[in-house]
N, C-alpha and C positions, 0 to 999 in steps of 0.2 A: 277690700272693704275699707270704709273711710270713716273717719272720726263722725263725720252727719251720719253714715250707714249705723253708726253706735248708738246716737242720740236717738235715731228712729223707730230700732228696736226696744231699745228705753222707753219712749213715748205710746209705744204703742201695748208694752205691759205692762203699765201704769196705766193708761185709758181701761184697760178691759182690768183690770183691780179692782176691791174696793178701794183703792184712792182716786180713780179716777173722774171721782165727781171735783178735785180739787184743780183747779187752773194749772198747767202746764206748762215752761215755757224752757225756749232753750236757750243754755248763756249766761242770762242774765234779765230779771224779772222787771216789770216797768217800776219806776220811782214810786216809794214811800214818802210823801210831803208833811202827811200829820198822821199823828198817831188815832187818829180815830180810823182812817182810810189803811190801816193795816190789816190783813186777811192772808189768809192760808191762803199759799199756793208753793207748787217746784220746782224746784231749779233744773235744769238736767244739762251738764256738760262732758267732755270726753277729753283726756288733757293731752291727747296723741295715740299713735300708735307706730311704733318701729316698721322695719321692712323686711324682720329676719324669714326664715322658714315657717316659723311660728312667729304671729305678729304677736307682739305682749305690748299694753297699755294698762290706761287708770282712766276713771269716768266716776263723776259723781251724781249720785241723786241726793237731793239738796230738799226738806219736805220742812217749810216753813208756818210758826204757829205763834200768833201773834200771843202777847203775853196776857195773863190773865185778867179777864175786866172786873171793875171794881175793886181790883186790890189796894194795900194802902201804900204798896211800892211796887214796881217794875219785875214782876215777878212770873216766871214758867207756869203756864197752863198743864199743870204736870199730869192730868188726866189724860188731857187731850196728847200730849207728847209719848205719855205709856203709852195710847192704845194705836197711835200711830206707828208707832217705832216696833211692836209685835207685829205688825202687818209687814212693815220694811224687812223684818225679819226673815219672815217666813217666804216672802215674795224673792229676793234679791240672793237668796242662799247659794244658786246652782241655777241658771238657764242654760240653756241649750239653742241655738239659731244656724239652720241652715238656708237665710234668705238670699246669701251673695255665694260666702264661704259658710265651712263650717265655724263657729264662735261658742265659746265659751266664756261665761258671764258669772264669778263669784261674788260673793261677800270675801272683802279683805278685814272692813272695819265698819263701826257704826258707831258714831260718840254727838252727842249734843253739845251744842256752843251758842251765844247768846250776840245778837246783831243786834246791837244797840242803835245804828243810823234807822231801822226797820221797826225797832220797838218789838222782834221778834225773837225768838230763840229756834232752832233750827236744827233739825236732824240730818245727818254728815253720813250717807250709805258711800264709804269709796269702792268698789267696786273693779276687779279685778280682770283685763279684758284676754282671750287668747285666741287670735285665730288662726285658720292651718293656710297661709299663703304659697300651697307649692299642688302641683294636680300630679297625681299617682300616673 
């Protein structure tokens, strides 16, 4: 299994989610120029994976929310960020994949942090990867 084989499985349980009406992309999301052109979308990248017995890595889902309109400062859409970040919750907890290898896919951490270049704040799912690279 390969760091892409990670991202796709990710892509593909976010598509069939309720977030999957949000834009998708892997890596790295196209340029934010002005803040009005800011919009939900996710990040999804895979930061490697070793070569042991059990492969172990880290991947993130990255679920960006641009900041609140109309306020009188630069401020978290915090409705929108809670009802998102319950979802990331519940979705990211435990998968299960047997597309290549067997894989297993946890919640390690889930923390909010604020992209100022983006005019976004952004939900941080790192995500815990394990697969069994050896055949019985």
């Amino acid at each position: 299994m390969t760091t892409n084989d990670v991202k796709g499985i990710l892509i593909k349980i976010v598509k069939a989610s309720a977030l999957g009406s949000i834009p998708i992309y892997r890596d790295v999301h196209p340029p934010i120029v002005e803040k009005k052109d800011a919009s939900e979308r996710i990040v999804i990248n895979c930061l490697g994976l070793n070569n042991a017995p059990w492969k172990k890595g880290y991947a993130n889902v990255n679920i960006f929310v641009p900041y609140q309109k109309n306020a009188t400062y630069d401020k978290p859409n915090d409705a929108r960020m809670i009802a998102l970040e319950a979802i990331a919750t519940e979705l990211f907890k435990s998968i299960y994949d047997e597309t290549k290898e067997p894989c297993l896919i946890r919640t390690e951490k889930i923390n909010q942090e604020e992209d100022k270049p983006t005019w976004s704040y952004f939900i941080n799912v790192r995500l815990k990867i394990q697969v069994s690279n050896f055949k019985l």
